[in-house]
C-alpha atoms as a printed R data frame, in Angstrom:
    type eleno elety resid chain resno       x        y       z
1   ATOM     1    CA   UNK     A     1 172.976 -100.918 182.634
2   ATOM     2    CA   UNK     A     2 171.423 -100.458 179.144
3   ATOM     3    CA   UNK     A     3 167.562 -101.438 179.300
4   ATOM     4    CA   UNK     A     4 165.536 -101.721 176.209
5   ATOM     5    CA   UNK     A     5 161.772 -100.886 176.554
6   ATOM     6    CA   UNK     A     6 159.480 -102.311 174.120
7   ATOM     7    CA   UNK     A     7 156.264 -100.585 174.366
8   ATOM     8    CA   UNK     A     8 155.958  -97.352 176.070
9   ATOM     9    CA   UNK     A     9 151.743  -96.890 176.585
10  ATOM    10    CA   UNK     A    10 150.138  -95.732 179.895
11  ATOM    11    CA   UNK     A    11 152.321  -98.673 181.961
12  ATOM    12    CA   UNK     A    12 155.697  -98.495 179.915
13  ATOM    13    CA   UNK     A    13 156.031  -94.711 180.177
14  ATOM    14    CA   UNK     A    14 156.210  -93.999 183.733
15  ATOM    15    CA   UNK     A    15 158.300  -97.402 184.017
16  ATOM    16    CA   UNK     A    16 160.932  -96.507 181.598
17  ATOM    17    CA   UNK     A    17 160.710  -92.776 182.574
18  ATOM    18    CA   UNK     A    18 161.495  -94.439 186.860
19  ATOM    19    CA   UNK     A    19 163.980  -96.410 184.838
20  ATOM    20    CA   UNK     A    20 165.986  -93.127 183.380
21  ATOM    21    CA   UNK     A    21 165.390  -91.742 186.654
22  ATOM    22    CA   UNK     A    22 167.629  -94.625 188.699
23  ATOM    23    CA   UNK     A    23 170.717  -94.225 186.253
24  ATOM    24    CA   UNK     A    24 170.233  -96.384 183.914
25  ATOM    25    CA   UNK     A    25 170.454  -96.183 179.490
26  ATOM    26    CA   UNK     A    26 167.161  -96.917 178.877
27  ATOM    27    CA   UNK     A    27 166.448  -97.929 174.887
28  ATOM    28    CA   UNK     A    28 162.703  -97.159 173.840
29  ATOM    29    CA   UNK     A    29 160.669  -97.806 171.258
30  ATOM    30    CA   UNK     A    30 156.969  -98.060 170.915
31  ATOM    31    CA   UNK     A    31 154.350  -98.656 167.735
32  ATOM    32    CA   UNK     A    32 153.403  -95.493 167.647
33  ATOM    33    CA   UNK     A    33 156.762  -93.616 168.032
34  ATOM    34    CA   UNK     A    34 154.843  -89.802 169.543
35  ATOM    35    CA   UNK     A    35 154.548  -92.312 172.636
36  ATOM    36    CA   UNK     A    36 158.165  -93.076 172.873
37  ATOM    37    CA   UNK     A    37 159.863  -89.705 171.567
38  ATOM    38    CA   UNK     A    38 159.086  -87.829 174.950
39  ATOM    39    CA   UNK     A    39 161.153  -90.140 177.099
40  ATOM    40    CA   UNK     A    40 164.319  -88.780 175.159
41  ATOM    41    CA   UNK     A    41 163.875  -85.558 178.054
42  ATOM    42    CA   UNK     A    42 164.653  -87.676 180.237
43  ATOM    43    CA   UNK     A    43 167.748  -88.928 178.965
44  ATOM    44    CA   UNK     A    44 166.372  -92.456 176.887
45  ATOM    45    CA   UNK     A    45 167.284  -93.152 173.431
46  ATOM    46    CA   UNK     A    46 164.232  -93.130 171.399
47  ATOM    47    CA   UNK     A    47 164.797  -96.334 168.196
48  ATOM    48    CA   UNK     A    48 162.403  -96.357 165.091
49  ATOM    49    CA   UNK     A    49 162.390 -100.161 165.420
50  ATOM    50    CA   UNK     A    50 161.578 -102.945 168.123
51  ATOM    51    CA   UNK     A    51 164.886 -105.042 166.633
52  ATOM    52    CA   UNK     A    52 167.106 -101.732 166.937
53  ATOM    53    CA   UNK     A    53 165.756 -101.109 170.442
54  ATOM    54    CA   UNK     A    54 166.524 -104.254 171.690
55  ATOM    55    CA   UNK     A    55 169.919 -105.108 169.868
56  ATOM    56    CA   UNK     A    56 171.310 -102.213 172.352
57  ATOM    57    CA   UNK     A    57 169.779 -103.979 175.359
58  ATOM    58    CA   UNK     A    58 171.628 -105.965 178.167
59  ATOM    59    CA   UNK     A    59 167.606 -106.370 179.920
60  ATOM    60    CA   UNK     A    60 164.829 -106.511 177.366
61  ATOM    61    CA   UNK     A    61 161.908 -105.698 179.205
62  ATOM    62    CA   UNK     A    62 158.668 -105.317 177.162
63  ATOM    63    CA   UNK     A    63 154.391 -103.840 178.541
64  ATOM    64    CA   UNK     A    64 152.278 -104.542 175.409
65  ATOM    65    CA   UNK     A    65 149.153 -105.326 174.822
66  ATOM    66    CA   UNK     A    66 148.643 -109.322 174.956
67  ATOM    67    CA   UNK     A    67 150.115 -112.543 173.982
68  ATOM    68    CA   UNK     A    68 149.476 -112.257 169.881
69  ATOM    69    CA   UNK     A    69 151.676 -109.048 170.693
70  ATOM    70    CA   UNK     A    70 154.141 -110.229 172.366
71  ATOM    71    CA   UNK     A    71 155.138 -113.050 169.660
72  ATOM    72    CA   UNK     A    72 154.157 -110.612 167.099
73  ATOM    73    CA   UNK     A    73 157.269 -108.008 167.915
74  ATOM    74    CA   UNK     A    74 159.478 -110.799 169.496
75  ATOM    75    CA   UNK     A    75 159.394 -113.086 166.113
76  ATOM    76    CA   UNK     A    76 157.959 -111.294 163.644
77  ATOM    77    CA   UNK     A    77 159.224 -107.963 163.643
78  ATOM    78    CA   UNK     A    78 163.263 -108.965 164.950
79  ATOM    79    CA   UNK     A    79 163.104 -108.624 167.963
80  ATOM    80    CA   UNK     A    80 164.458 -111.569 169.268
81  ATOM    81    CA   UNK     A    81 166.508 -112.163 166.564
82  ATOM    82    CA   UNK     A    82 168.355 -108.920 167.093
83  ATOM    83    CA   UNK     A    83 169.213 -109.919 170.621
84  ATOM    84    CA   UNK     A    84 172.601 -110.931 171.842
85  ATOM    85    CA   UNK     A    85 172.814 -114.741 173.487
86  ATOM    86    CA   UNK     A    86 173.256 -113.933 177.011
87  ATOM    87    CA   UNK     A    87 170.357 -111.324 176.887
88  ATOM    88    CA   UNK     A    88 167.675 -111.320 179.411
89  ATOM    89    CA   UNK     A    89 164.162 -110.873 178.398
90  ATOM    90    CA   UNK     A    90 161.469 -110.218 181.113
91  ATOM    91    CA   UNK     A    91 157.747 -109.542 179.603
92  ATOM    92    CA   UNK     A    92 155.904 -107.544 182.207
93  ATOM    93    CA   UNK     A    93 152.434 -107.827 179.558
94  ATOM    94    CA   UNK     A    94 149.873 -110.085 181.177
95  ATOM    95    CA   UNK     A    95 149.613 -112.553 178.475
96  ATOM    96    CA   UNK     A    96 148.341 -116.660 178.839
97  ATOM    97    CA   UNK     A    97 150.637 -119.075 180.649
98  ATOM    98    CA   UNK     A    98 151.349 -121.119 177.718
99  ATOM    99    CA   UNK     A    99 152.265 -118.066 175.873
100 ATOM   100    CA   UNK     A   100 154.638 -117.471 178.147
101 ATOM   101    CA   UNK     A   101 156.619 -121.038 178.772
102 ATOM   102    CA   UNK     A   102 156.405 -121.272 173.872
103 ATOM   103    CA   UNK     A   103 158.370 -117.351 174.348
104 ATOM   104    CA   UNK     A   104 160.881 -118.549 176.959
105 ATOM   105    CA   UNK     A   105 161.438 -121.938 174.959
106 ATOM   106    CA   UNK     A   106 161.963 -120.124 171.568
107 ATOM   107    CA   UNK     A   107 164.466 -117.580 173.210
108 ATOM   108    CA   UNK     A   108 166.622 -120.402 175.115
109 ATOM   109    CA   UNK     A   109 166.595 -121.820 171.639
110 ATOM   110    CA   UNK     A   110 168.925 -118.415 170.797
111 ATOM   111    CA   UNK     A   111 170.411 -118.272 174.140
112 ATOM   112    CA   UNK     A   112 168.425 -115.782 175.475
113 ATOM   113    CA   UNK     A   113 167.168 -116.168 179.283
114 ATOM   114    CA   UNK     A   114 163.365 -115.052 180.150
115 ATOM   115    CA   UNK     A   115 161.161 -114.146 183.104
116 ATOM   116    CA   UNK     A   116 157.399 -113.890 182.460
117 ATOM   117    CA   UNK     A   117 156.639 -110.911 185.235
118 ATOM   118    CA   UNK     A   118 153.166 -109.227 185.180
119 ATOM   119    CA   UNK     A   119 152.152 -106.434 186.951
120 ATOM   120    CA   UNK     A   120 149.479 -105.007 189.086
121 ATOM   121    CA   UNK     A   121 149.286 -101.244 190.311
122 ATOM   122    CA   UNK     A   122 148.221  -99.610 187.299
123 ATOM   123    CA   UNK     A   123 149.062  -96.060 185.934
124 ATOM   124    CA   UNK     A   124 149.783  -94.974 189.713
125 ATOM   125    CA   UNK     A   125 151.768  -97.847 190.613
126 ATOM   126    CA   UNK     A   126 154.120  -97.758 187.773
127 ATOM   127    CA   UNK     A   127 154.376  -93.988 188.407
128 ATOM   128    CA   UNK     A   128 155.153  -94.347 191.938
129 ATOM   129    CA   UNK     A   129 157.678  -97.580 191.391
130 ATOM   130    CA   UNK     A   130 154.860  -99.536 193.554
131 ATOM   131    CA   UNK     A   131 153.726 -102.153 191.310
132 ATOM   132    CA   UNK     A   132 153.328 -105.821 192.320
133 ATOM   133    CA   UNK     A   133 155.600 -107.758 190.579
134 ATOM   134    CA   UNK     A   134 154.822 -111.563 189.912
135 ATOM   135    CA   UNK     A   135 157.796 -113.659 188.733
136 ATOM   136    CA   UNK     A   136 157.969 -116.600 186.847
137 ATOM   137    CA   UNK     A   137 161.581 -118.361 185.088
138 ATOM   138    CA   UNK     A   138 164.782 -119.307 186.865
139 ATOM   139    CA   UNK     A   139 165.912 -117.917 190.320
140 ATOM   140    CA   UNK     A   140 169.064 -116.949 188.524
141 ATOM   141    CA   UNK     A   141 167.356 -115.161 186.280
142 ATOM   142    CA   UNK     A   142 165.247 -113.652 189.139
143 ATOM   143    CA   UNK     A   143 168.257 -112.583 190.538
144 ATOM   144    CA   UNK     A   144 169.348 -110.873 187.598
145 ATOM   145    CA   UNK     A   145 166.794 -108.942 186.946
146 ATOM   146    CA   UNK     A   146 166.133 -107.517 190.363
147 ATOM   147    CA   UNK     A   147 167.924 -104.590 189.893
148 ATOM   148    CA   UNK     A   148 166.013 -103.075 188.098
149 ATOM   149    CA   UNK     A   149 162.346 -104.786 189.509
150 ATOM   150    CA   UNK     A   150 163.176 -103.025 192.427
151 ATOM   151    CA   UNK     A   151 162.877  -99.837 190.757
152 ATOM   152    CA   UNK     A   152 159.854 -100.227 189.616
153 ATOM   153    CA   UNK     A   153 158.340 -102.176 193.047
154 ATOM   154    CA   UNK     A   154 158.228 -105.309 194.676
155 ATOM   155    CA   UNK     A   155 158.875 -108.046 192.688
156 ATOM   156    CA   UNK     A   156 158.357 -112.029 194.121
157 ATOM   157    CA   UNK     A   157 159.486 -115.183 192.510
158 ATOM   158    CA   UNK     A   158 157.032 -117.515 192.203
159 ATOM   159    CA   UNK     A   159 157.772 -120.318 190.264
160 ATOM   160    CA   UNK     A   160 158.892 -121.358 186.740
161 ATOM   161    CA   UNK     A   161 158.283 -120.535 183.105
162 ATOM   162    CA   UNK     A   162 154.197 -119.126 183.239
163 ATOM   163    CA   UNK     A   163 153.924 -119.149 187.019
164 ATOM   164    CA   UNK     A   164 154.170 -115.026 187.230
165 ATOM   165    CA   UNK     A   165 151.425 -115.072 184.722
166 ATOM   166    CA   UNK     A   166 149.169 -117.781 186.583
167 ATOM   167    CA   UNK     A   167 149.754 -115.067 189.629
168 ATOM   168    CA   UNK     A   168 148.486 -112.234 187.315
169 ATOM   169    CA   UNK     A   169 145.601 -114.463 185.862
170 ATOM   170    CA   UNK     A   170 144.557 -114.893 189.756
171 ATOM   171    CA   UNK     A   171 145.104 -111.477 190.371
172 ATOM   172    CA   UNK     A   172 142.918 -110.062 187.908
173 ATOM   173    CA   UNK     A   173 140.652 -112.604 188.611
174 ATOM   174    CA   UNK     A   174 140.430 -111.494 192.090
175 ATOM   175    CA   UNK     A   175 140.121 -107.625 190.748
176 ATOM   176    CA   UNK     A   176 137.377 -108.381 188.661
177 ATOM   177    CA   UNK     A   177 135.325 -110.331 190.816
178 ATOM   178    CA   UNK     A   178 135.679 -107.730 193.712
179 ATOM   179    CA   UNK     A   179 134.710 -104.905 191.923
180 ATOM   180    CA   UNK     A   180 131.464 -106.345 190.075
181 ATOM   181    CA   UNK     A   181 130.697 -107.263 193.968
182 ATOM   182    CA   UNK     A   182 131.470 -103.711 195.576
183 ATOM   183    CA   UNK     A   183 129.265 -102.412 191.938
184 ATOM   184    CA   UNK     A   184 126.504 -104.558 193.135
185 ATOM   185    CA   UNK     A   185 125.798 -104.221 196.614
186 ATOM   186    CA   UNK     A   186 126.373 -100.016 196.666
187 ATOM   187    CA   UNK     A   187 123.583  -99.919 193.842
188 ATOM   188    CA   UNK     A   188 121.429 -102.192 195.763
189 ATOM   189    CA   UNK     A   189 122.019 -100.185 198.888
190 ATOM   190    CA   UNK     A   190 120.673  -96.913 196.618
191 ATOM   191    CA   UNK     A   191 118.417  -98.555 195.397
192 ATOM   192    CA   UNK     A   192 116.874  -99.348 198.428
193 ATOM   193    CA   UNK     A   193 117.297  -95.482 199.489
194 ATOM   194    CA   UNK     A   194 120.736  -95.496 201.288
195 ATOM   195    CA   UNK     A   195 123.225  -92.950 200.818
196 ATOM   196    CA   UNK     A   196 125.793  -95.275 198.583
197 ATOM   197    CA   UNK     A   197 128.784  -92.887 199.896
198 ATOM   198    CA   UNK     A   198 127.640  -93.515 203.413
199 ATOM   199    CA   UNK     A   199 127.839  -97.377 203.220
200 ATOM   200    CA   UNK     A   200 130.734  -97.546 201.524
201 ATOM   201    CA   UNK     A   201 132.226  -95.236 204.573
202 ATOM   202    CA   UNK     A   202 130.587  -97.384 206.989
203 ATOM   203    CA   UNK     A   203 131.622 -100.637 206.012
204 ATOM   204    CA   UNK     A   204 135.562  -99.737 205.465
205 ATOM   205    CA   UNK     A   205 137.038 -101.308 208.324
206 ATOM   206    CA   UNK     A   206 135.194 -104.418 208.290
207 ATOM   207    CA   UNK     A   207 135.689 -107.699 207.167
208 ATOM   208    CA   UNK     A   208 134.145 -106.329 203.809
209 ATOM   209    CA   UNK     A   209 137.195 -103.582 203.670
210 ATOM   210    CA   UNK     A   210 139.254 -103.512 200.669
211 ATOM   211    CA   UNK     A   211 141.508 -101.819 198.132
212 ATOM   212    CA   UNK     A   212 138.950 -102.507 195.681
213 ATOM   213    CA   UNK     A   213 136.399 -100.872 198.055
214 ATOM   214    CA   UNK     A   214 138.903  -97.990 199.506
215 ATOM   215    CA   UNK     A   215 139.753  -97.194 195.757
216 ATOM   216    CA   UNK     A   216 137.122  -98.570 192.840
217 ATOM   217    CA   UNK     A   217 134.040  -97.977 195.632
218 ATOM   218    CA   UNK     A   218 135.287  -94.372 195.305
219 ATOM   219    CA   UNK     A   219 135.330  -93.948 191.943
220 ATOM   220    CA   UNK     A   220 131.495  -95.304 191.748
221 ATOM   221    CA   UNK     A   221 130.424  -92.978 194.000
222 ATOM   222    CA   UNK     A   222 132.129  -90.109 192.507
223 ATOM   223    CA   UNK     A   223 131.011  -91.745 188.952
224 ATOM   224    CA   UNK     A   224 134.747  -91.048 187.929
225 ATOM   225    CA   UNK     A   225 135.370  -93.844 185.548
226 ATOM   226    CA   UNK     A   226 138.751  -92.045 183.789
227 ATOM   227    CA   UNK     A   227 140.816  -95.084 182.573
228 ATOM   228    CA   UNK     A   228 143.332  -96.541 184.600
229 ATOM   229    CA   UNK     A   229 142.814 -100.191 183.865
230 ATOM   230    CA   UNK     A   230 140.786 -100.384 180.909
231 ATOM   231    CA   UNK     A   231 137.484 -102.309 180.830
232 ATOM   232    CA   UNK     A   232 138.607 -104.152 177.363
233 ATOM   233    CA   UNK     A   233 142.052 -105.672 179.282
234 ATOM   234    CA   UNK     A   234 139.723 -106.711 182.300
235 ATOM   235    CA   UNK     A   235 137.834 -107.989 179.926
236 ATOM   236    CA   UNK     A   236 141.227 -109.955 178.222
237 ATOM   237    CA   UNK     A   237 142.225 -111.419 181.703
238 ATOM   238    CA   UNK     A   238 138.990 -112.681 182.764
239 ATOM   239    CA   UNK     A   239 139.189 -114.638 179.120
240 ATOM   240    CA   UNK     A   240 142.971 -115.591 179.596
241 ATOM   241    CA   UNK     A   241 141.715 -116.865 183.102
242 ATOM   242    CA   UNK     A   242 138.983 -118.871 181.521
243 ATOM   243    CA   UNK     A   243 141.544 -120.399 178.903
244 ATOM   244    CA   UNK     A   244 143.802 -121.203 181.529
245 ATOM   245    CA   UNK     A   245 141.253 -122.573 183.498
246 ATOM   246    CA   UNK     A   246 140.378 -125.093 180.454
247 ATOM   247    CA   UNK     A   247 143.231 -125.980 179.645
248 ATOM   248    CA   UNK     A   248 143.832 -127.350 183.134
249 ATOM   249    CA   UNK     A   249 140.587 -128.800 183.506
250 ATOM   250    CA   UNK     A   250 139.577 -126.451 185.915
251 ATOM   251    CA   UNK     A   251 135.757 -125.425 186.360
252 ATOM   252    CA   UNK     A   252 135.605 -121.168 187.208
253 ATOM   253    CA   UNK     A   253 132.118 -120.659 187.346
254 ATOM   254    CA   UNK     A   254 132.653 -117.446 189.293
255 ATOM   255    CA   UNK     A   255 135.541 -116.173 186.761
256 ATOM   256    CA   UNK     A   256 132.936 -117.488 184.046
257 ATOM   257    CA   UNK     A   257 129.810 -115.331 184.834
258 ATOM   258    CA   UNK     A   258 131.900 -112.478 185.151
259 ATOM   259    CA   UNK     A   259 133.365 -112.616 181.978
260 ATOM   260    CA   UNK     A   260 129.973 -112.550 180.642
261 ATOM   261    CA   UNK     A   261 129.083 -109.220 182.675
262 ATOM   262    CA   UNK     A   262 132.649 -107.915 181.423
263 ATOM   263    CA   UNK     A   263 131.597 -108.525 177.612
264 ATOM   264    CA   UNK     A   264 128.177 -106.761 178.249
265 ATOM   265    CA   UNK     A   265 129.591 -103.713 179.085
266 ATOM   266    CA   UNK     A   266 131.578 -103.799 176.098
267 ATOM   267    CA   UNK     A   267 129.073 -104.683 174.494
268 ATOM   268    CA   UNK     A   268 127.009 -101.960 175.727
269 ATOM   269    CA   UNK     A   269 129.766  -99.299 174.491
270 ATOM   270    CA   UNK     A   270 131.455  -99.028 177.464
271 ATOM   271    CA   UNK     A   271 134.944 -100.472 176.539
272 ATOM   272    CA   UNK     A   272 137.091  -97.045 177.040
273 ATOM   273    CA   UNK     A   273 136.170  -96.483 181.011
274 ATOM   274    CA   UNK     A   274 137.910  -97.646 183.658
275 ATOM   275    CA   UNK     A   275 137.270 -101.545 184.828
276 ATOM   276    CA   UNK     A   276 135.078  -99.803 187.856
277 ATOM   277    CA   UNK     A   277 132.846  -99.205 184.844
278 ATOM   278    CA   UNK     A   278 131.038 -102.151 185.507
279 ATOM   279    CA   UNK     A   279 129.169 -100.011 188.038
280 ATOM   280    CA   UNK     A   280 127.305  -98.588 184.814
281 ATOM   281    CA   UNK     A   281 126.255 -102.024 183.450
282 ATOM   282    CA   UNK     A   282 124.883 -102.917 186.684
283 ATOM   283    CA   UNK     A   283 122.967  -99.645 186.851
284 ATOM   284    CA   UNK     A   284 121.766 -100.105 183.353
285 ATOM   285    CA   UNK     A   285 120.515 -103.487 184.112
286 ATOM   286    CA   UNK     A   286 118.637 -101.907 187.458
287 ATOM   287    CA   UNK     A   287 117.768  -98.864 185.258
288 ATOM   288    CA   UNK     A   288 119.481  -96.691 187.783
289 ATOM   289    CA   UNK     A   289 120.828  -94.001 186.074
């Protein structure tokens, strides 16, 4: 199959490289084309435009940054317009619901199918072809697509136009929450004179056990806070959430305050670390170093 691959950052390269790697032409291009050029050793075709890149596309699959993005290279910059009718276009950005169902209305305007399917995995998952895949658009479409989901991990189908990204929104909303909750009680437990390695060890297995706790808890302790999902796109869901949430006339208080503690470590200069990083806002606020 030829695949185009609009953005190839930290979550498009290993997906386009797994891509290569199952067979397929793979069409890449990326804003800043050092990012894309690489791929060509593994057999992709790098294109110095977005339009080019997905004019040669049967599957237009794009990983930017947000919605404003999205539109940006999709109507703005040719993208769509270069696209044959009968194209497929699956965004895999986490972007707002509503962004999602105005991009898959525009397209069908030009013939052009579209699947709204977010991810969740991060850097490892997309290396390892083990991401979460949450689905939104037609079951035909689904179908189409699969192919090539299942080479980058498990994809599910739930429900129309913006429903993949509602699964994302709760997703990250789930992430965020958990790991400003594993933050807080490890300092707490140091702070009361605990070893904070030792609790987290002792409570895995119980009914406060978690990826979140197996994974981000480690991280704290070790005080490794390398980027893998960045604290500023954390920071982006928790506010797509929030939007969501309003425009549904939904009340997220939890979602709400941590938005807030999200923005303070921003805030606070800590925008490039990892979204387990909000283990060093907490300790600043406890003036724990």
């Amino acid at each position: 199959m030829d695949i185009a691959m609009l953005g190839t950052g930290r979550m498009g390269f290993p997906m386009a490289r797994r891509l290569c790697q199952a067979g397929h032409t793979v069409h890449v291009w990326n804003r800043d084309a050092d990012k894309a050029h690489p791929l060509a050793a593994d057999g992709a075709v790098p294109h110095a435009s977005a339009a080019s890149a997905a004019a040669a596309g049967e599957i237009v699959i794009s990983m930017l940054l947000d919605g404003p993005a999205v539109a940006s290279v999709l109507f703005e910059h040719g993208a769509a317009a270069a696209m044959r009718p009968g194209t497929l276009f699956v965004d895999m950005a986490s972007i707002q619901p509503a962004q999602a169902r105005t991009h898959a209305d525009r397209l069908a305007q030009r013939g052009i199918g579209a699947l709204d399917a977010p991810v969740s995995g991060g850097t490892v998952g997309a290396e390892a072809g083990t991401l979460a895949i949450m689905v939104g658009g037609s079951a035909t479409d689904f179908a189409r697509a699969q192919p090539l989901l299942q080479v980058l991990g498990r994809a599910t189908h739930v429900g129309p136009h913006g429903a993949g990204q509602l699964a994302k929104l709760a997703n990250q909303m789930i992430v965020g929450i958990t790991i400003g909750a594993v933050a807080e009680a490890l300092l707490l437990a140091a702070k009361g004179g605990a070893d904070m390695a030792k609790v987290r060890e002792a409570i895995t297995g119980g009914f406060a056990d978690s990826r979140i706790l197996q994974l981000h808890g480690q991280r704290m302790v070790e005080r490794d806070f390398a980027p893998r999902g960045r604290m500023t796109v954390q920071l982006k869901d928790m506010r797509n959430a929030l939007a969501t949430a309003h425009e549904l006339g939904f009340e997220a208080p939890v979602t709400q305050l941590f938005e807030s503690l999200y923005a303070d470590a921003v805030a606070h200069g800590l925008d490039d670390l990892d979204h387990s990083g909000l283990f060093v806002e907490l300790a600043r606020r406890n003036a724990m170093a």
